[in-house]
C-alpha positions, 0 to 999 in steps of 0.5 A: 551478446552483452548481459546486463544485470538483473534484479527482481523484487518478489513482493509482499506475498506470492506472485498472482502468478509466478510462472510469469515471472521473467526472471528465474524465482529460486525452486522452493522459496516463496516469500510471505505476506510482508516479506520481500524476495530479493534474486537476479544477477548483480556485476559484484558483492559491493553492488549486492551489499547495497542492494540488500541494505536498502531493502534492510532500511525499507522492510527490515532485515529480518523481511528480506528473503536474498537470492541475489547471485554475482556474475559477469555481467555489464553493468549501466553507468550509475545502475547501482545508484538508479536501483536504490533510488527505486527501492523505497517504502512506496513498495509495501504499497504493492502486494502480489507483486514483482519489481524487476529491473533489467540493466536498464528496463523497469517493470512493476507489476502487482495489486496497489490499493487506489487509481492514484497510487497506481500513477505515483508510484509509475510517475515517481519512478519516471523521474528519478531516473534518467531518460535512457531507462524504460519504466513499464507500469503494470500495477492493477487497482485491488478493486476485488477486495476494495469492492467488498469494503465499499459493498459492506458500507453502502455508501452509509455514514457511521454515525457519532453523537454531535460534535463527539468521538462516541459512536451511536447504536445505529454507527455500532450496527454498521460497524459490526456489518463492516466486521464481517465484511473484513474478516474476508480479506484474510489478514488485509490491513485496513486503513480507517479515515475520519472526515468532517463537515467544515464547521468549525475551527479547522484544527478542531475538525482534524482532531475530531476526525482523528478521533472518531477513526480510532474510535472506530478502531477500538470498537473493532478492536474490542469485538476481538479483531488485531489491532495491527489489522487497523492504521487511522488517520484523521483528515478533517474536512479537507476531502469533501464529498458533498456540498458543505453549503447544505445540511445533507452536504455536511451531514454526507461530509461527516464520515468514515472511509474504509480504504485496502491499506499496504 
């Protein structure tokens, strides 16, 4: 029987549910949220030396937890190549997960934050590799706890004053309901996005919008909450929601996004 080799990627926090796990977790060790566990069977130390420096270059060499073992097994042509080609920073976008890779079988299982990260990050494996290796997508949508950002906000706009990054009483009340509603997700980082109507010089609005999401960033900030709980990113009016041909359209447009960051 030939045996090919394995390598398993435990990542961000602990499997949803490691007894599922098909390939032998090490008895004890569970790796925290922000580390990745890194165990299998590998051909030789050259091939466990670049595993483990690429995912030094992705996590950081003090997040990586190595279990990887050297045995007698069969390595595919360029199997070492295509691995590294697989561990990329898109894998902090996964959480409660595991990538595993089997001579020449992928699967990637785990919570991503959207439907459109679920696609990429399947898509983007599918083409790096050649048609022989197999890619099974078993990410899920965290919807659980994106739900609770989406419940907390209501579909209501944070409201500024006109044309500025200072935050109206009624933007502040909202903002403290979205607090609570954050302190549940036990330590998600939450990405803040600011939006614009189209009015206005394009680069204007990025800059706006950039501003009102750290503002908002600031405001959360100064009730007491860890700043490195927070990314912003300001988009401008490049993903409308509404008609900007209408007043209710961009005044729907002008809003702040509250996204499960990885």
């Amino acid at each position: 029987m030939r045996v090919v080799p394995t390598l398993l990627l435990i990542l961000g926090a602990a499997l949803l549910n490691p007894a599922s796990a098909q390939t032998a977790v090490p008895a004890g060790v569970t790796p925290q949220p922000g580390q990745v566990l890194a165990s299998g069977t590998v051909p030789d130390e050259s091939t466990k030396a670049a595993v483990l420096a690429r995912l030094y270059e992705v996590y950081g060499a003090d997040k990586v937890v190595d279990q990887i073992a050297v045995g007698q097994v069969a390595q595919p042509a360029n199997w070492n190549n295509y691995v590294q080609k697989l561990i990329t920073p898109q894998l902090k976008q996964i959480t409660r997960g595991q990538l595993k890779i089997d001579g020449s079988t992928v699967s990637v299982r785990g919570e991503v934050a959207n439907e459109a990260q679920r696609q990429r990050i399947a898509s983007d494996f599918a083409t790096s590799l050649n048609p022989t290796y197999v890619v099974n997508n078993g990410l899920r949508v965290a919807a659980a706890e994106q739900n609770i950002l989406d419940g907390a906000l209501a579909n209501r706009i944070v409201e500024f004053d006109s044309g500025k990054a200072t935050l109206t009483p009624a933007g502040q009340a909202i903002l403290d309901q979205m607090a609570v509603a954050i302190q549940k997700l036990q330590g998600r980082k939450i990405e803040i996005i600011g939006h614009t109507d189209n009015q206005g010089l394009k680069a204007a609005n990025q800059s706006l919008s950039q501003a009102r999401a750290d503002a908002v960033k600031t405001y959360f900030t100064g009730k007491g909450m860890a700043a490195d709980m927070f990314t912003t990113l300001g988009q401008g009016s490049d993903r409308p929601v509404a008609n900007n041909a209408t007043p209710d359209g961009r005044a729907r447009n002008r809003r702040i996004e509250f996204r499960i960051a990885q």
